[in-house]
N, C-alpha and C positions, 0 to 999 in steps of 0.2 A: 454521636452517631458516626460512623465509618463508612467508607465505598469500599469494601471484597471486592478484591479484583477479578475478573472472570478467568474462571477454569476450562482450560481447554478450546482448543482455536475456534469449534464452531463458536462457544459462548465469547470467545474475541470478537466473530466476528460479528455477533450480534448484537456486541454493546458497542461495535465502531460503526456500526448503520445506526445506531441510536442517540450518535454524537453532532453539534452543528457545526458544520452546517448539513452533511449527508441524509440527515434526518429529515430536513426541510426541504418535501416537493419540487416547491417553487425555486429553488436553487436547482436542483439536480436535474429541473426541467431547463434550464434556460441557454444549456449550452448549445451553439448551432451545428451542433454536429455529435448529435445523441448518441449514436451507436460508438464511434470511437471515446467516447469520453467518458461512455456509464462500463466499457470492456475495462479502457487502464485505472476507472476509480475505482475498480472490484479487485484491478491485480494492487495495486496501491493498499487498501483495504487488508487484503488476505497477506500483504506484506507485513502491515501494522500488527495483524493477528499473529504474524508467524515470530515477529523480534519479540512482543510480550512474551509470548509463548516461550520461550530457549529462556526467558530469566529462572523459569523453576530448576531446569536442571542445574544451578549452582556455576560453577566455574566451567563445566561440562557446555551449557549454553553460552556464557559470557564469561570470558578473563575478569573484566569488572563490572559491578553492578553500575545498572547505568538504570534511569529511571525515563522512559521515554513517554513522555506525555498527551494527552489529545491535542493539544498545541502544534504540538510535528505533523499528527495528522491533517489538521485545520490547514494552517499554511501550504503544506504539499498537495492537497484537492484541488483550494486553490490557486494554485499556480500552473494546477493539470489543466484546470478551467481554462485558464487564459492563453495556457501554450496551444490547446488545442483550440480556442478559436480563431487563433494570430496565425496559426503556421497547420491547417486539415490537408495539405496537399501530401506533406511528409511529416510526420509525428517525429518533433526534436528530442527521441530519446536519450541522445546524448547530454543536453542541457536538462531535460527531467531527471534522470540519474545524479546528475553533480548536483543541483540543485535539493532534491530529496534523499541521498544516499551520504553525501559529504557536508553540505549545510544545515539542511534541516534534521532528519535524525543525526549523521555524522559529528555535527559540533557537539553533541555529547560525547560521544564516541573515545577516547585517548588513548588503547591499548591498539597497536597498529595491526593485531591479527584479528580483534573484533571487529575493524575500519575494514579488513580485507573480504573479509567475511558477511559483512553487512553490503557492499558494493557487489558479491558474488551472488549473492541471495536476491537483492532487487531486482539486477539482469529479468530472473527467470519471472519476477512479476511483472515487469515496467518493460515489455518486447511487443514486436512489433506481431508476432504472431497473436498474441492474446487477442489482438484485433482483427487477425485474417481467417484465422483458424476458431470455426464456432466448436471444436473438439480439442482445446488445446486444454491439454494437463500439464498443471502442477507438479505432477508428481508420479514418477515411474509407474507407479501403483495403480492409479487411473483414478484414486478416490476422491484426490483435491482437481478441480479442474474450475475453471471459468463459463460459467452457465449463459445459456444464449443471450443475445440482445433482446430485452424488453423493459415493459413502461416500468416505472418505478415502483 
């Protein structure tokens, strides 16, 4: 039996809401500071969706294949978790970036224009407006954007 990987960022994004811990409730409930932390687990999320995604286009998406796993995402949620319950005053996107963009997926990473390219691309999910801004898009276009704060 096989896992098909999913086609297409919405069907990423719906198989990384269906990975653990994001999937489980009681995890996604338990952070003290809901709203900033369910905003950058969606830009986190739609990041995950967005690096799967560039692997179809061949060397066009990625210099080398690189296989990024739900393990990078695991770890990087929570570690969103814990930054944001240790530091709600100012969201340390600088340490979530290095931590998620160079350690966690970046240690796969070894072609240094996909490592530049992965650090430019998180930016625009792991910011600080994603959290200020209930109209903040993704994408010029207006189509990808980060949906309001609510329950799970």
């Amino acid at each position: 039996m096989t896992n098909e990987p999913p086609k297409g960022l919405k069907a990423n994004l719906k198989s990384t809401f269906l990975t653990d811990p994001l999937s489980n409730p009681d995890w996604y409930a338990q952070s003290a500071y809901p709203k900033i932390f369910r905003k950058m687990l969606f830009g986190l999320a739609f990041f995950h969706g967005f690096i799967q995604e560039r692997r179809q286009f061949g060397p066009l998406g990625w210099n080398i294949k690189y296989q990024f796993t739900e393990s990078d995402l695991r770890i990087s949620a929570m570690q969103l978790q814990i930054f944001i319950d240790q530091y709600p005053e100012k969201v340390p996107l600088d340490a979530l970036n290095y931590l998620t963009g160079e350690c966690n997926y970046g240690g796969r990473v070894t072609d240094d224009k996909d490592r530049r390219l992965m650090a430019v691309a998180l930016k625009q999910y792991y910011c600080i407006d994603i959290v200020e801004n209930d109209d903040y898009k993704f994408s010029p276009s207006g189509i990808y954007y980060s949906p309001k704060h609510t329950d799970y």
